[in-house]
N, C-alpha and C positions, 0 to 999 in steps of 0.2 A: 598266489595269494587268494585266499579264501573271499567270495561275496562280503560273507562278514565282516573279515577286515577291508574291503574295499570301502565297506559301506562306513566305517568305523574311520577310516580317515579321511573321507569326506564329509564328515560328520566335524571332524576335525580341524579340519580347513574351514568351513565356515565358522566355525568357532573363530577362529583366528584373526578368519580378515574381520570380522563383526568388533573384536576387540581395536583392531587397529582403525578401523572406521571410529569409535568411539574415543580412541584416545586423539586422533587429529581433532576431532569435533570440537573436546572441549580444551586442548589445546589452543583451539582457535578464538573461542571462546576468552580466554582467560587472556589470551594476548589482547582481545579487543576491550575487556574491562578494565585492563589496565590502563590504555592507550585512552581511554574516556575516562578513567579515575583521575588521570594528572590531566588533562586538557580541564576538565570542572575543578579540579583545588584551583587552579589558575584565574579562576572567575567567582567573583558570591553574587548569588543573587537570592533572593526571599520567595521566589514564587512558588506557590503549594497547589497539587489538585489534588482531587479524590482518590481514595487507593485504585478504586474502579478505574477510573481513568488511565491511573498510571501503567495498570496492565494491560490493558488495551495498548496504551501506546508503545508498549514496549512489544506483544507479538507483534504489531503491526512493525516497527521497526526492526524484529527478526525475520516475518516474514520476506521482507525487500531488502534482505542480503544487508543488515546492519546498516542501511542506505535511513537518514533521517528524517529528507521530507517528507513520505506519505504520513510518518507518525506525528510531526510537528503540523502537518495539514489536519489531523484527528485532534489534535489538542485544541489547536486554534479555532476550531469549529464548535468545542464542547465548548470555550471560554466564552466565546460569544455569544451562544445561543441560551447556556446555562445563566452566564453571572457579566455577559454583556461588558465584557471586559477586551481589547484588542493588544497584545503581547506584541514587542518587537519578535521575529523571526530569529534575530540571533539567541535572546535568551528562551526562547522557545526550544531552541536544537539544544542550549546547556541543559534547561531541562528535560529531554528526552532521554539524551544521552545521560544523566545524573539519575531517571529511574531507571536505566537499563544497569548499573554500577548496582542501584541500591537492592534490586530484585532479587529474587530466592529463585534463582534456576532449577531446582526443585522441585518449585513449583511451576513456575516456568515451560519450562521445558516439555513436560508431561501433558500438557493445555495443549503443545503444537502437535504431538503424536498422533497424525491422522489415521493412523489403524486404531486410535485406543484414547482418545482424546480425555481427561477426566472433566473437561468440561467444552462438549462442544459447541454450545450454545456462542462462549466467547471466540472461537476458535472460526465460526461462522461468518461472527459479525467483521470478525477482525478480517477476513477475508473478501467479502465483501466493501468492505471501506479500502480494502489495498488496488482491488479492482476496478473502482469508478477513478480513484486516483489516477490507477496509470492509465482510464479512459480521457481525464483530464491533461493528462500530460500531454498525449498522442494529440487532442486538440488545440493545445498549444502549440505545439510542433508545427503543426496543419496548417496554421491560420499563420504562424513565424515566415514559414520558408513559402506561401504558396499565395498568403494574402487575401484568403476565403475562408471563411467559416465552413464545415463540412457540413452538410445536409443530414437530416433527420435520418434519413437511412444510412447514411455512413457512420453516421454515430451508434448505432443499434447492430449495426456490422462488425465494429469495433470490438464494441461492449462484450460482445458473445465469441471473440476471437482471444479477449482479455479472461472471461469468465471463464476459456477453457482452461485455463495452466493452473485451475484452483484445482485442489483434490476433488472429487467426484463426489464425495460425502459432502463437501464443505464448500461446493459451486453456485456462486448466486444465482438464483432464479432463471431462466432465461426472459427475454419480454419479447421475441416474437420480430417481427418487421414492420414499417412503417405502416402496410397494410392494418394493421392490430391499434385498437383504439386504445387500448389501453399501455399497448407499447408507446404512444404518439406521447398519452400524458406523462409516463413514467420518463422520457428521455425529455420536456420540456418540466417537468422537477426538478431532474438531473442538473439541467441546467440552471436554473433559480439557484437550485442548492450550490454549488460548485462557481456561479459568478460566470459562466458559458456561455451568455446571451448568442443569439442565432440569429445573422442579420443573412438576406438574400442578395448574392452581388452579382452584379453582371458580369460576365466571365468574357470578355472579346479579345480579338487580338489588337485591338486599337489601345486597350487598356496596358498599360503597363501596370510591372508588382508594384511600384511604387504608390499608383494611383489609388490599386483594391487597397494595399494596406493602410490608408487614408480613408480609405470607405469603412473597410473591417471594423469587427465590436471590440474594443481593448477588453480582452481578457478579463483581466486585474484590476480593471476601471474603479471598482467601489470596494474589492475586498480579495482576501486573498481563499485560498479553497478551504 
């Protein structure tokens, strides 16, 4: 067999698998809009946001593997701060899941395309908002099982271990280490913004978990992320 035809069906083979990658994709796709088209006929509710919004919260909700809190945590945070309004949680996830059914994957889809993005300004932001979340989550986690709030450097440690799994075009900023003053404000916004308050606990072995978590800042105490 000639170069040429070596080269020629390898040429070919990626042809191939690239089509079978695409047809699982929207395979998968199509099974999860359906799977959310009948869980929302099953519910009505009347809540409306901006188209803006609703695309946001639907990459944000593809970016996390069709997973609905981080995008129901971008909603609830637009509601608030926008039109001061606090949504239960449940019909918050109908409506994520209800603009992810109603969206033009079309359009869509083309927005997540990190080699070729037609709009990566959203594509940024929505990255960005998926990362301080799952900074937010990990803090929860922390302060659950351990009964401490994580210190200013753990958290800034975190942050840039979460910002690496973003594509490299589309990676938030870094902020540096506690040393960095401006990493100090950016992670005590962080926390404002997000409801993180950062209390200092004594850590001994006289203390037990039960006692720190008594001490600990409740998370969720005024609001949710």
């Amino acid at each position: 067999m000639s170069d040429e035809d070596l080269a020629l069906k390898e040429q070919l083979k990626s042809v191939e698998g690239q089509l079978k990658k695409n047809y699982c994709n929207k395979a998968a796709l199509y099974k999860q809009r359906v799977r959310v088209k009948r869980k929302r006929e099953a519910c009505d509710h009347g809540l409306e946001c901006p188209p803006a919004v609703r695309l946001m919260a639907c990459l944000v909700y593809i970016l996390a593997g069709y997973f609905s809190a981080p995008a129901v945590a971008y909603v609830a945070h637009v509601l608030r701060k926008r039109l001061k309004l606090d949504i239960c949680e449940d019909e918050l996830t109908l409506h994520v899941e209800a603009a992810f059914v109603a969206c033009d994957l079309t359009v869509v889809m083309p927005i997540l395309d990190e080699n070729g993005s037609t709009q990566p300004r959203h594509l940024a932001k929505a990255w960005a908002w998926y990362t301080e979340w799952q900074l937010f989550e990990w803090v929860k986690t922390r302060n659950r099982e351990q009964g401490v709030a994580p210190t200013t450097a753990l958290v800034l440690a975190s942050f840039d271990r979460f910002r690496a799994r973003a594509p490299a075009d589309f990676r938030p900023a870094p902020r540096g280490g506690p040393q960095v003053v401006g990493a100090r404000v950016w992670a005590r916004r962080w926390r404002l913004r997000w409801g993180a308050r950062h209390g200092n606990l004594r850590t001994t072995e006289e203390m037990t978990v039960d006692e720190k978590q008594e001490k600990a800042p409740d998370l969720l105490a005024n609001r949710d992320p």
